[in-house]
Structure formats: structure tokens, C-alpha cells
N, C-alpha and C positions, 0 to 999 in steps of 0.2 A: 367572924359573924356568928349570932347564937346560931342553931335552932332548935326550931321547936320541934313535939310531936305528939301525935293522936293518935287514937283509935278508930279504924273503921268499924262499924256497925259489929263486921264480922268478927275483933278483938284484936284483928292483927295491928300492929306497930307502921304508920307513918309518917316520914318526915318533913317539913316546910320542903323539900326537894324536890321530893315524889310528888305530894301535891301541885305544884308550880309544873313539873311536867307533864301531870294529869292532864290538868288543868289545857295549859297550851297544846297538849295532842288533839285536846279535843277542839279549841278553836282555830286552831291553823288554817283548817282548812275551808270554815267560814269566811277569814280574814282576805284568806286568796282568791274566795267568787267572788267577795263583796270588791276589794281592790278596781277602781273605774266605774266603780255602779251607784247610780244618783237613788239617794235615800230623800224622800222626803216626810220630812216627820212632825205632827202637828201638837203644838203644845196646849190644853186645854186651860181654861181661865180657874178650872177647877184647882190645878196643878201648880200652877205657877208658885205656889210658895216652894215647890220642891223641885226650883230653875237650876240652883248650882250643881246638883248632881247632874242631871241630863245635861247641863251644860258640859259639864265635865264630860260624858261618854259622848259628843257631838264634836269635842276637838280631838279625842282618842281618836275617835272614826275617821276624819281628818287625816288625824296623822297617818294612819294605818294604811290610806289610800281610796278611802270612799267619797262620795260628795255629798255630804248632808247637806241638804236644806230644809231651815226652821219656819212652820208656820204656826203663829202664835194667836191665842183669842185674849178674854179679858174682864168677861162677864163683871164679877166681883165687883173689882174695881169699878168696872161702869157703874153697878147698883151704887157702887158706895156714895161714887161724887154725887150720883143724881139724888140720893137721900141728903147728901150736905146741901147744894141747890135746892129743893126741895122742889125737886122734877119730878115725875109721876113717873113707875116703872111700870111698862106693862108687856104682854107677850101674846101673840098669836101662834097657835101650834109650833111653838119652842120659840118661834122668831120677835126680835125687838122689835115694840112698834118704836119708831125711827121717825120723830118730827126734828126740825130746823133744829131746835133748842138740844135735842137729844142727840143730834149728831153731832154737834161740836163738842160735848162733850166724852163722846166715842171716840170722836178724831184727837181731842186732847190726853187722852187717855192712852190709846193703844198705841199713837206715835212717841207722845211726851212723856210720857210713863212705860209703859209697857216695852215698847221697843230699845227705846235709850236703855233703860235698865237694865234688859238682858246684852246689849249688845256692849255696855258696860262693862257688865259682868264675864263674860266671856275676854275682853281684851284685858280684866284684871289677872283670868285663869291663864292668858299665855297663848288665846284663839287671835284670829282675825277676822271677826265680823264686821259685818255692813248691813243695817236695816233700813229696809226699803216700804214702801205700803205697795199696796197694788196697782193705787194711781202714777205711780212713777212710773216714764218711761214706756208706758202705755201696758203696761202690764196685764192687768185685767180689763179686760172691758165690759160692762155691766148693764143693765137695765132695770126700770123698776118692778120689782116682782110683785107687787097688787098694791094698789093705793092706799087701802086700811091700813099698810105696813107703813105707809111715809117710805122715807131715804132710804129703803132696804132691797140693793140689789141678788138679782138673779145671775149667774158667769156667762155672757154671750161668747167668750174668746181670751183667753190668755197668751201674750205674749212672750216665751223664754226666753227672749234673746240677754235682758238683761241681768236673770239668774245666771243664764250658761257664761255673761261676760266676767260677771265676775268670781265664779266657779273656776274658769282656765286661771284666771291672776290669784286662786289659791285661796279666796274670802269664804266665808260660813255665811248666804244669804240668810237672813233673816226678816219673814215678811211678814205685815200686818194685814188682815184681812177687808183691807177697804177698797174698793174698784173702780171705774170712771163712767158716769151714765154720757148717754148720746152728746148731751149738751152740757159737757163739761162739767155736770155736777158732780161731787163724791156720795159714793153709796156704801153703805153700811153692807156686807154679806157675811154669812154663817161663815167663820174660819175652815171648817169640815168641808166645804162646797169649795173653799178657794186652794185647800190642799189637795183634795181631790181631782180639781181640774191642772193645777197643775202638777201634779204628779203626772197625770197624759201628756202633759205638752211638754215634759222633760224628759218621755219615757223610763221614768223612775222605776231601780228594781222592784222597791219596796215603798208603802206607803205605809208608816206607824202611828198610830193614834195614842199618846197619852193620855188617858182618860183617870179619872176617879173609880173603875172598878177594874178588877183583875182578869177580864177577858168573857166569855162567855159561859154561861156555864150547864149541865146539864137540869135536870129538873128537880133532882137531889143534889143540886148545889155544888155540883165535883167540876172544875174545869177541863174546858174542851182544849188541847192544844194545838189540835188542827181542825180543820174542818171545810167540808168542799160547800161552792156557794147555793149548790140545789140542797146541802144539807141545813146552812143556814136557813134556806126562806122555807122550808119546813117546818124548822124551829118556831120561827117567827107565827106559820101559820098555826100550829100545834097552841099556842102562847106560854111557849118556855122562854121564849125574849119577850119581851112585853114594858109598857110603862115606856123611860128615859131609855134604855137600850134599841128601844126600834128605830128610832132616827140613826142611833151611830153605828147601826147592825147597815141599814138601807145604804149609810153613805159610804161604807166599806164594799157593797154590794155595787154599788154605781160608781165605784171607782177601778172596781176588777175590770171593768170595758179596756181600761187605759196601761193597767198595772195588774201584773204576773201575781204578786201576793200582798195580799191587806194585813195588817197587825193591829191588834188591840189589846194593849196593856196599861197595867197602874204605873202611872208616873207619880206615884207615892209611896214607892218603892224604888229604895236605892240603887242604882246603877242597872235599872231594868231592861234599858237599853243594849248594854253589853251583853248582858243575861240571857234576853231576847235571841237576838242576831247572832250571837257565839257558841251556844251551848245547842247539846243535842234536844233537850227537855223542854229550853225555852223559860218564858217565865209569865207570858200572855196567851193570846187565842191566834193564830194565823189561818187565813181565810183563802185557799189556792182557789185560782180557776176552773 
């Protein structure tokens, strides 16, 4: 076998060896809390063109002995079809407005599209998924969150039994963010609100947000890699988060109720995942208690 070698910073001489046991010194002992402990990690619609790599760190995790579960959004996509329809897209403070016509195709999308595709894609990688929506199995149970919104549920109660079943038989759930209102109708919810809740109701170590930006950042632009959540909603109030960051600063914030530590990193960035969770430095913002 070749190998290779570099320079560190400092001039000295290393070899793909040393690296490789760097490396592993440093995540051993990541690998060994995480072992038995439910990750659940939300895919954003932003992200989703850059599925195969996080898929790829989702069967690692897997393997290594964690229990990831994937909750996926879909935005995009939804805009796209409803411009080929030539369905009107609209938004109230971030949320789809969600009438009959716009819900089927949400529902065609994040189960027929969206979910198939990754769950595809993973059993192409050598995982074992199983995609499920919220509505399955009584999963999520919902209501409708204001009427302006149309079909756009609020989370009254999540059910785990059916992640946890298929979590023991070894599967990577993989969930679509739709829920069941009172009278049997499907509801549209914010994927952030459905991984959120259930992350509590799995008591998940970790709850990871793939997002479109690199974590938090100071006000000079430097990222935060940790930060406590009274230091967060200072931020907030100061408006160094501000804009598209205060919804997924908040839903990080109302999921710590449930979950020990919130993540927020670029899932456009390669293997952020591992990155994240392994390393001492990280590679997003974590949010402790």
C-alpha cells in the first residue's frame, strides 16, 4: 500500500498513518457516547440536492451503533410542481398556505418524490430504510394551525412507537413531515416542528438541523461552535440572528425542552455530519441546555 505524506502547519513530516490515527483518537470517543443514542436529524428542502453524502454519514452512524432518524422537508420541489400546475405559491410568516389543490401536491411530492428517492438512495448506498409520513401509524397527530393557512398542521402529539419498531429491527426511519388532523384529514407541518417534537418523544441525544447556512454566527461574521440557549435568545434579542435564522434559531430553542443538544449545520458541506458529531471543533453551531 502507497503512502502519502504532508506537512503540518508547523513543517514537520506526516504520514497517511499518523493522520488515520489522529484522526480516530480524536473520534473514539465520540463514537462510544453516541453508541445506543437516538440522533434525529432534519433534512432541509434547501439541501436535499447534497442527500448522498448525509446519506452516506446516516448509514456510517448506523453502523457505528447510533440510531439515526431522518426527517425530511421539500420546499423546492413543492414550488417547482406547483409553477408546472400553475398553482399559486404563497407563505404566511414562513408557512405554506396549504389549500386542497396544494396539498396533494405536498403529499405527492414529499411521499412520491422526496421520500422514495432518498429511501432509494440509501438502500442503493448498502443502508436499510423505510419511509414513513407522519400519518402512518398514528404517528403525528395534528390540528389545524389558523385557517388563513388551509391544511397546515400544528403537532398535538407524536407517537414513537413506530420509529422505536423499526429502529430495534435495524431500519434508518425516514419521515416525511405530514401529520393526521382530528377527522382523519392530512396536514401539511413545518418539518422543523415535526423533528422537533419528535425528537422529545424518542428522547433523542441530539437533534441536527441541515440547513443552508453554516451555524450561527457572531456579528462579525465568525462562527459560534457552541453556545448556551439564554446566550442564543440574547442574540436574537441584540439582532445578530435576525431575518430566515430566527425561526430555526426559535425551533432549536423549543426543542432543547425535549433534547440535551440542538445542532445547526451546512448540509452543503460534505460529510458535515461526521464532522459535527466526531470531531473536537465540529463543523456547525451546538446549542446546550
Amino acid at each position: 500500500m502507497a503512502i502519502s505524506f504532508s506537512r503540518t502547519p508547523e513543517g514537520d513530516v506526516i504520514s497517511d498513518h499518523h493522520l488515520i490515527a489522529q484522526v480516530l483518537g480524536e473520534a473514539l470517543p465520540y463514537i462510544d457516547f453516541l453508541k445506543g443514542k437516538t440522533l434525529v436529524i432534519k433534512l432541509g428542502g434547501s439541501t436535499l440536492e447534497h442527500q448522498r453524502a448525509v446519506l452516506q454519514d446516516i448509514i456510517w452512524l448506523r453502523a457505528l451503533g447510533a440510531y439515526p432518524v431522518l426527517v425530511h422537508g421539500g420546499g423546492p420541489y413543492i414550488n417547482e410542481w406547483l409553477t408546472k400546475l400553475n398553482l399559486p405559491t404563497r407563505f404566511i410568516n414562513g408557512l405554506r398556505v396549504t389549500d386542497a389543490a396544494t396539498l396533494n401536491v405536498v403529499r405527492m411530492v414529499l411521499l412520491g418524490q422526496v421520500n422514495q428517492g432518498l429511501v432509494l438512495m440509501a438502500s442503493q448506498m448498502g443502508g436499510k430504510a423505510i419511509g414513513l409520513a407522519g400519518t402512518d401509524g398514528g404517528l403525528v397527530r395534528a390540528h389545524m394551525a389558523d385557517e388563513r393557512l388551509g391544511f397546515v398542521g400544528e403537532v398535538d402529539a407524536v407517537d414513537p412507537t413506530p420509529i422505536e419498531a423499526l429502529l430495534r429491527e435495524g431500519y434508518i426511519p425516514m419521515v416525511a413531515p405530514l401529520g393526521e388532523g382530528p377527522d382523519g384529514t392530512c396536514l401539511n407541518i413545518n418539518a422543523d416542528l415535526v423533528a422537533a417534537h419528535l425528537a422529545g418523544a424518542l428522547n433523542a441525544e441530539k437533534l441536527i438541523f441541515l440547513s443552508n447556512v453554516a451555524g450561527i454566527c457572531r456579528a462579525d461574521g465568525t462562527l459560534i461552535s457552541e453556545l448556551r440557549e439564554s446566550e442564543a435568545k440574547q442574540l436574537i434579542d441584540d439582532g445578530v440572528i435576525s431575518g430566515g435564522m430566527i425561526p430555526k434559531v426559535t425551533a432549536c430553542l423549543d426543542a432543547l425542552v425535549a433534547v440535551p443538544r440542538v445542532h445547526i449545520v451546512d448540509g452543503r458541506d460534505s460529510h458535515v455530519l461526521l464532522r459535527e458529531l466526531f470531531t473536537d471543533k465540529g463543523a456547525g453551531t451546538m446549542i446546550i441546555r
